[in-house]
C-alpha positions as CSV (number, residue, x, y, z in Angstrom):
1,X,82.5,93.5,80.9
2,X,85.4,92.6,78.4
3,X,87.6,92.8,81.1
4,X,86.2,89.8,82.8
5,X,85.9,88.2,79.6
6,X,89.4,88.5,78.7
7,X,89.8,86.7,82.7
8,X,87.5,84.0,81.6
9,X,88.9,83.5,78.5
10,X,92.6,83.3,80.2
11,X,91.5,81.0,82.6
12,X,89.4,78.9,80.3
13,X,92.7,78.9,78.2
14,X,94.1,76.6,80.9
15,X,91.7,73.8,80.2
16,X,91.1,73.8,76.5
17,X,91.7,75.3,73.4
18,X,90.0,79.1,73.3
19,X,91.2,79.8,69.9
20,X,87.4,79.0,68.0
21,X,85.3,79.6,71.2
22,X,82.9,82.1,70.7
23,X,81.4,83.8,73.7
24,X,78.3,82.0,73.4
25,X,79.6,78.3,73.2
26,X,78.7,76.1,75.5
27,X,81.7,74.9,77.9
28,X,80.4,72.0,79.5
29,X,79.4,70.2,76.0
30,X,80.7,67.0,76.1
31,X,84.5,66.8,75.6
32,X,84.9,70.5,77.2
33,X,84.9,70.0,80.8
34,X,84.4,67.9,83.8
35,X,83.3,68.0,87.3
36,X,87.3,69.0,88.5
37,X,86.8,71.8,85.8
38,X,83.8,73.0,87.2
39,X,84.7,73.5,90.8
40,X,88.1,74.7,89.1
41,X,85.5,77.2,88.0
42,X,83.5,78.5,91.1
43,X,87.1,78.6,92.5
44,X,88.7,81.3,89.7
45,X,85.7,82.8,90.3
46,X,85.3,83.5,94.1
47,X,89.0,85.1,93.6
48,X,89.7,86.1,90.3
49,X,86.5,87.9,90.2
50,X,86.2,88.9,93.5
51,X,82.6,87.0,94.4
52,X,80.7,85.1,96.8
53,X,79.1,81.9,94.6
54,X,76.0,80.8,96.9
55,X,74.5,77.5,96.6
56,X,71.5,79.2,94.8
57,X,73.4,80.4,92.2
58,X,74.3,77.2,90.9
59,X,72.7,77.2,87.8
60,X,74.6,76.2,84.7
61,X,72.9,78.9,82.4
62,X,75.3,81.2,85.2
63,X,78.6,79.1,84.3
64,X,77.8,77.6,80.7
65,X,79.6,80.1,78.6
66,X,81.8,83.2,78.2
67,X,79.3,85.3,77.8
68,X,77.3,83.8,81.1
69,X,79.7,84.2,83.2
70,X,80.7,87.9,82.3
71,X,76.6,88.6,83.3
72,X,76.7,86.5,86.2
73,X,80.0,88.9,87.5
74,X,78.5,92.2,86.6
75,X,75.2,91.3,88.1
76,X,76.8,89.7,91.2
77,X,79.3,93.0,91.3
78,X,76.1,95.4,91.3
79,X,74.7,93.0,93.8
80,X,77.2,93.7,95.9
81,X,77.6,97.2,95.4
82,X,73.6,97.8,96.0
83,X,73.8,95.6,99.2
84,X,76.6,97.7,101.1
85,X,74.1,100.9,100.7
């Protein structure tokens, strides 16, 4: 998992300031992000990551910090690998 933190923190790193972001902040508190960043988002991670983002998992307690996001890929990963057997 703290390899696809270090991703997310990379990319994030692109957008804002990562230096005093802890895993758990919030990224789409005000003066964070915007809609742009957010489909920036599901973009980086659909090919960075490797993963299918369906509509139902549009939830911003998936996307709304490091730490999220790093769950939502491991879980979507097992998904994945649990679905092909």
């Amino acid at each position: 998992m703290e390899v696809k933190k270090a991703k997310i923190r990379s990319f994030l790193s692109r957008f804002f300031n990562t230096e005093s972001l802890r895993d758990d902040d919030d990224i789409f508190q005000p003066g964070f992000s915007n809609l742009m960043f957010a489909m920036q988002l599901i973009a980086f991670i659909e090919k960075e990551l490797g993963l299918v983002v369906e509509d139902e998992d549009l939830d911003i307690e998936n996307f709304n910090s490091v730490n999220a996001l790093a769950r939502f890929a491991e879980q979507e990963a097992v998904g994945a690998v649990n679905s092909a057997h």
